[in-house]
C-alpha positions as CSV (number, residue, x, y, z in Angstrom):
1,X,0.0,0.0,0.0
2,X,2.5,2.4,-1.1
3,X,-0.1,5.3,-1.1
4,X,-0.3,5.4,2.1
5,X,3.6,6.3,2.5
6,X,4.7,10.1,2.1
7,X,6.4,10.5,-0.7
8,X,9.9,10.9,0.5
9,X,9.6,7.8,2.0
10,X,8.5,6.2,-0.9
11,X,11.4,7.6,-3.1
12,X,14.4,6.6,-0.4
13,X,12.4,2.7,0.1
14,X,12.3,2.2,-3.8
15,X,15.7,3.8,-4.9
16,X,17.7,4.1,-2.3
17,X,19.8,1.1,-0.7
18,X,18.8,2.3,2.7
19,X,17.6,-0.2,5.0
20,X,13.7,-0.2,6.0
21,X,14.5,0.1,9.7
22,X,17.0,2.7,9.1
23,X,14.3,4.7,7.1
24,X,11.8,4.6,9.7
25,X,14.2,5.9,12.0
26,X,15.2,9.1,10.1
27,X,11.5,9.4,9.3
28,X,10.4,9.0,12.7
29,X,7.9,6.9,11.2
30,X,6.3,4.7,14.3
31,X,4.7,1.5,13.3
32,X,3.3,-1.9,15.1
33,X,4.7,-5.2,13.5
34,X,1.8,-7.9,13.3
35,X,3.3,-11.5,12.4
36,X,0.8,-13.5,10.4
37,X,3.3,-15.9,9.2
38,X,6.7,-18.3,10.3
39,X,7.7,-21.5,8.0
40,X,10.8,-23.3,8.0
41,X,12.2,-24.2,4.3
42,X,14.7,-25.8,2.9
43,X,17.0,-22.8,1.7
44,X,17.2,-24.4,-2.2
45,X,18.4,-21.3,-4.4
46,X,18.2,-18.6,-2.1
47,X,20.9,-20.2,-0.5
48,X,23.6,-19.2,-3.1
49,X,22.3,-15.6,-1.0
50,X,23.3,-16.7,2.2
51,X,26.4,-18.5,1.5
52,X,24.7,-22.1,2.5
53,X,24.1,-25.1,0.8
54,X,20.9,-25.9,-0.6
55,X,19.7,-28.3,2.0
56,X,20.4,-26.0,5.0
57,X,17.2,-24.7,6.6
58,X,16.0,-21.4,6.6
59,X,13.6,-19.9,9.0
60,X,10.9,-17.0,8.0
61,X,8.5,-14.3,9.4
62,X,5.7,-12.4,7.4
63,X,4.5,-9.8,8.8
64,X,2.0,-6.9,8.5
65,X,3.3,-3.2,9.5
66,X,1.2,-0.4,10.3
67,X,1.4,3.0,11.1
68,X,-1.4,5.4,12.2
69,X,-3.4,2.0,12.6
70,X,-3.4,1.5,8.8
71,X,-1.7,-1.1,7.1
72,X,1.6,0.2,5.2
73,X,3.9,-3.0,3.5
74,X,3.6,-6.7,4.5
75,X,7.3,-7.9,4.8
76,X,9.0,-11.6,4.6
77,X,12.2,-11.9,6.1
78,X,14.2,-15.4,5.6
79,X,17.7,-16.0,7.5
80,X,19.3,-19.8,7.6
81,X,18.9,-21.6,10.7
82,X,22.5,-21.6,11.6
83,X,22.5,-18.0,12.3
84,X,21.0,-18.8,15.1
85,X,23.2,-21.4,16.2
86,X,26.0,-20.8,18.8
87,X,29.4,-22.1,17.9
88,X,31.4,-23.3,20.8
């Protein structure tokens, strides 16, 4: 729902490299994070992305932000398993 975004937002989060978290942070934008979503997947071709083989597992969130109580993006976020791992 990029409409709902002002519009220097919307130009830095489509043509900039900036990070989303680091945009909502010079924005001062406040938003709630609803998840609505969390699978585990065997990372196949994203992991050339990560650096992992294909069979590692990666974990995933989808979630729904909003800001002034509206819905503003739904994001997916997918990081390998062994991220989370500690190595003793």
């Amino acid at each position: 729902m990029p409409e709902r975004l002002e519009e220097k937002f919307k130009h830095e989060l489509f043509k900039s490299q900036t990070p989303l978290g680091r945009l909502w942070l010079e924005h001062k934008m406040e938003t709630f994070k609803e998840i609505v979503d969390s699978v585990e997947e065997a990372a196949a071709e994203l992991g050339v992305y990560f650096q992992v083989e294909k069979e590692e597992r990666l974990l995933s969130r989808t979630y729904r932000v909003f800001s002034h109580r509206k819905p503003i993006m739904m994001i997916t976020e997918k990081f390998p398993e062994s991220y989370f791992r500690k190595n003793f």
